[in-house]
ROTIBA-504838 format. One record per residue (C-alpha): residue number from 1; x, z, y. Coordinates in nm, 2 decimals. Layout:
resi:NUM, c1:X, c3:Z, c2:Y
...
***
This chain:
resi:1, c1:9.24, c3:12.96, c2:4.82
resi:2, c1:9.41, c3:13.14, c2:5.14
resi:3, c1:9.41, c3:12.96, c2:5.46
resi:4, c1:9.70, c3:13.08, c2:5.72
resi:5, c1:9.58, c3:13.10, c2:6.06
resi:6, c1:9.85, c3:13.35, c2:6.19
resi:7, c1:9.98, c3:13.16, c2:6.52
resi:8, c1:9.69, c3:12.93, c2:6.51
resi:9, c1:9.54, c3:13.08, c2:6.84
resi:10, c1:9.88, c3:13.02, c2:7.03
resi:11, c1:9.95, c3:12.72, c2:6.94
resi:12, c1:9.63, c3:12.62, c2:7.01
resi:13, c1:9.66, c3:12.76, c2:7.37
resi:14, c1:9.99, c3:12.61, c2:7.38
resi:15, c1:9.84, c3:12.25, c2:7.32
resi:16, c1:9.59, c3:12.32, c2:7.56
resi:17, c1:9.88, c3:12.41, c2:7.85
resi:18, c1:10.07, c3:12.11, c2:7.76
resi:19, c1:9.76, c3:11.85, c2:7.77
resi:20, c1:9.71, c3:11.96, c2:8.11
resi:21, c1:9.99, c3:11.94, c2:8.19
resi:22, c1:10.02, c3:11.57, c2:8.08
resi:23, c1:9.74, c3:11.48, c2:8.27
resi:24, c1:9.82, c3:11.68, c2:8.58
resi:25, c1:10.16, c3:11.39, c2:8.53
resi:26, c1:9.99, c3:11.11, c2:8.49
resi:27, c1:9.80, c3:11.19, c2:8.78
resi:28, c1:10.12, c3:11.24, c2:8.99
resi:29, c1:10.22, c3:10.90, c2:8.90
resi:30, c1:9.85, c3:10.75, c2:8.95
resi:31, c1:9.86, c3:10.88, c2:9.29
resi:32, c1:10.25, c3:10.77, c2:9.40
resi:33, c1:10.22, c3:10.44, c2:9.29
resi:34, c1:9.92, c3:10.35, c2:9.46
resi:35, c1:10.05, c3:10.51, c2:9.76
resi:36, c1:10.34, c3:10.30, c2:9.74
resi:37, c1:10.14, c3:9.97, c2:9.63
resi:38, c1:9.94, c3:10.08, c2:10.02
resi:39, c1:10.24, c3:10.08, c2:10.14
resi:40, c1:10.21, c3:10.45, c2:10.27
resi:41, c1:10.52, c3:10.47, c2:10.31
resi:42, c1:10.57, c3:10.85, c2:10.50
resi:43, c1:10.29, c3:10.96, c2:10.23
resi:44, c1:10.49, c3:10.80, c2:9.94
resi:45, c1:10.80, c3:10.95, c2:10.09
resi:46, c1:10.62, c3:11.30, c2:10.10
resi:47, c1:10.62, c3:11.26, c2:9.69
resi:48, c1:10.95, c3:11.31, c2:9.67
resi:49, c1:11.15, c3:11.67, c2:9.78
resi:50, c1:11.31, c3:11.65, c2:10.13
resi:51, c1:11.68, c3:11.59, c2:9.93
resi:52, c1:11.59, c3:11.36, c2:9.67
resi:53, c1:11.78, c3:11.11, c2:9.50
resi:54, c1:11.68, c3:10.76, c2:9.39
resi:55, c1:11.91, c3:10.54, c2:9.24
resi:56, c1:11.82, c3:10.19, c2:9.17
resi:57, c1:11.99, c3:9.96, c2:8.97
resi:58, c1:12.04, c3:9.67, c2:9.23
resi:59, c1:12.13, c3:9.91, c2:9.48
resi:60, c1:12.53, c3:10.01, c2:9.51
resi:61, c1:12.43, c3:10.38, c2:9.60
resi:62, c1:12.14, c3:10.59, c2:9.55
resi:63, c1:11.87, c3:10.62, c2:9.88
resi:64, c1:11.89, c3:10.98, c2:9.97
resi:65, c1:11.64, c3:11.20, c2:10.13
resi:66, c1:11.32, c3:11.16, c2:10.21
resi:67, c1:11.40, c3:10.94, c2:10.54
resi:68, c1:11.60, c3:10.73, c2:10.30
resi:69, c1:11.33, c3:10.66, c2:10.10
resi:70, c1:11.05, c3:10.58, c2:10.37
resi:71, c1:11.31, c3:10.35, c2:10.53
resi:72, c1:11.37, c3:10.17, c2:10.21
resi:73, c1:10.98, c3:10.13, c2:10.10
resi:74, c1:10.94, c3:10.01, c2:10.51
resi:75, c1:11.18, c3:9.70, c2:10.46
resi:76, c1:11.03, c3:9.60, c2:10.11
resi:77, c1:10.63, c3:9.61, c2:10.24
resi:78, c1:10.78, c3:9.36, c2:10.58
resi:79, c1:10.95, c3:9.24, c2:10.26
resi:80, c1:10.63, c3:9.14, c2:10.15
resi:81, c1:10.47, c3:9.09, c2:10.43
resi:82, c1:10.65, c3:8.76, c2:10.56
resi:83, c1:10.67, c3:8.62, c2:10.17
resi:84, c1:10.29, c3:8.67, c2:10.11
resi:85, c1:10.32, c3:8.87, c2:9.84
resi:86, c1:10.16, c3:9.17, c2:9.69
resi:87, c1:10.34, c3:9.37, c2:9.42
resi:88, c1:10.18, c3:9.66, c2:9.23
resi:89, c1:10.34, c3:9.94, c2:8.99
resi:90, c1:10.20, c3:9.98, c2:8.65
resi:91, c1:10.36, c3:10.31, c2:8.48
resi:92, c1:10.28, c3:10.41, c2:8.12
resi:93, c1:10.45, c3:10.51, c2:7.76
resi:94, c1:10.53, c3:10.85, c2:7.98
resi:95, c1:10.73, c3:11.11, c2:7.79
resi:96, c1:10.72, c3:11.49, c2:7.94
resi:97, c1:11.01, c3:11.70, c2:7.85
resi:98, c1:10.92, c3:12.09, c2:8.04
resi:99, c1:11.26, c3:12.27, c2:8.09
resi:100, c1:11.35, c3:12.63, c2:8.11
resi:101, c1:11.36, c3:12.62, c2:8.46
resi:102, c1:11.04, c3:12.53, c2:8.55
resi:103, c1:11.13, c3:12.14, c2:8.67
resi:104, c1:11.01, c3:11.86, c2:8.42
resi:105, c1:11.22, c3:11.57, c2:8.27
resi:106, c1:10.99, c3:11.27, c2:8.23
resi:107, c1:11.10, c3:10.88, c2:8.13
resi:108, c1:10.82, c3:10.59, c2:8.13
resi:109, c1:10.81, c3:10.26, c2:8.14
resi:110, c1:10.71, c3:10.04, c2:8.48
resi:111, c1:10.60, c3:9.73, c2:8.51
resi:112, c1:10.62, c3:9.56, c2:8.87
resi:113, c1:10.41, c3:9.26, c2:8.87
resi:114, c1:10.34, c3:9.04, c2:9.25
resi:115, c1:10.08, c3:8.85, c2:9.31
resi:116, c1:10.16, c3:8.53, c2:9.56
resi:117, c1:9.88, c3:8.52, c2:9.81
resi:118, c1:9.63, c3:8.26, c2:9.68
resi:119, c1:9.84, c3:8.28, c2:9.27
resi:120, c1:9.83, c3:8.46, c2:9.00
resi:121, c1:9.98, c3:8.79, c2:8.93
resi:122, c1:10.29, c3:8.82, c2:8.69
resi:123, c1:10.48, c3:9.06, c2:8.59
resi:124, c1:10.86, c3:9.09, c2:8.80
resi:125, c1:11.01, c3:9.31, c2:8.63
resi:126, c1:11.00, c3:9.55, c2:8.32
resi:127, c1:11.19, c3:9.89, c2:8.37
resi:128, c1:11.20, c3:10.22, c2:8.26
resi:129, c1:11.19, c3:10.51, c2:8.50
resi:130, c1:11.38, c3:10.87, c2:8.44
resi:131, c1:11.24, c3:11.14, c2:8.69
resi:132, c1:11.30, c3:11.50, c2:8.75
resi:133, c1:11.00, c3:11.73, c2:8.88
resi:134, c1:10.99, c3:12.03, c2:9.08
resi:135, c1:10.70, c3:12.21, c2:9.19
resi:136, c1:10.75, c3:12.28, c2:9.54
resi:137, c1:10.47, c3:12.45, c2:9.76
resi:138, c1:10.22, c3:12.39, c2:9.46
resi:139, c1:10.23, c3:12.02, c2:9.39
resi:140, c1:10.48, c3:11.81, c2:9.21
resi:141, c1:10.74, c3:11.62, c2:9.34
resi:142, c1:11.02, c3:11.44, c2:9.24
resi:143, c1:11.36, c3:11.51, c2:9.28
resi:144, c1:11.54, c3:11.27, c2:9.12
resi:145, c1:11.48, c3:10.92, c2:9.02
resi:146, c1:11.68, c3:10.67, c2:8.82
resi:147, c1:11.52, c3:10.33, c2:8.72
resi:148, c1:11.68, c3:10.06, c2:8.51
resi:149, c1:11.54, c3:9.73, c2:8.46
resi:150, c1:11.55, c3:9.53, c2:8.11
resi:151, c1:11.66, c3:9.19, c2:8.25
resi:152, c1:12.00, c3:9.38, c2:8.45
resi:153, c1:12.04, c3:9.63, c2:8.15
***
């Protein structure tokens, strides 16, 4: 019997990269949606490179910039505020797609769900989230965002 190992080592070391990678991802997205959920908003906003672009599908334009974006997240948590409400991001089924430049494509599913101060929580909305990723002065960020929701699709 022969057994091949030629190129086992790299692609070994290759799955390795990639895993942490992946996690390093998931991470990104742990962190910026419970910074968003805190309403954070400047912190949130910091996730994002200073010309970012995040189009939504309710919106008629995409929110540009990182002022753009803090401003948004602002209205929706008084949003919030004066309906009593609590919503929460859920992200998962995340795909990573590294690209010759350096930047990473990624798509995932999102659920939104609220919670009505003294209800139960239920999901608002199902959508799928398609991000671009740069690395800028060592930590990911996004550049560009485009979410679609199921029930508008």
């Amino acid at each position: 019997m022969t057994v091949e190992l030629v190129g086992t080592a790299e692609r070994t070391l290759q799955s390795q990269k990639f895993a942490t990678l992946y996690a390093e991802v998931q991470q990104f997205y742990a962190h910026q949606m419970q910074i968003l959920d805190a309403h954070d908003t400047e912190r949130w906003a910091g996730t994002f490179t200073e010309d970012a672009v995040f189009e939504l599908p309710f919106l008629p334009e995409p929110v540009r910039a990182r002022a753009g974006l803090a401003g948004y997240v602002r209205a929706g948590a008084a949003r919030q505020r004066r309906a009593g409400s609590r919503l929460n991001h859920w992200v998962g089924m995340l795909d990573v797609q590294p690209q010759e430049d350096g930047s990473l494509h990624t798509r995932c599913s999102a659920l939104v769900h609220v919670t009505p101060s003294g209800g139960s929580a239920k999901v608002l909305y199902v959508c799928v989230m398609e991000d671009v990723l740069v690395r800028t002065r060592g930590k990911w960020r996004t550049a560009h965002r485009r979410v679609t929701r199921d029930d508008l699709a």
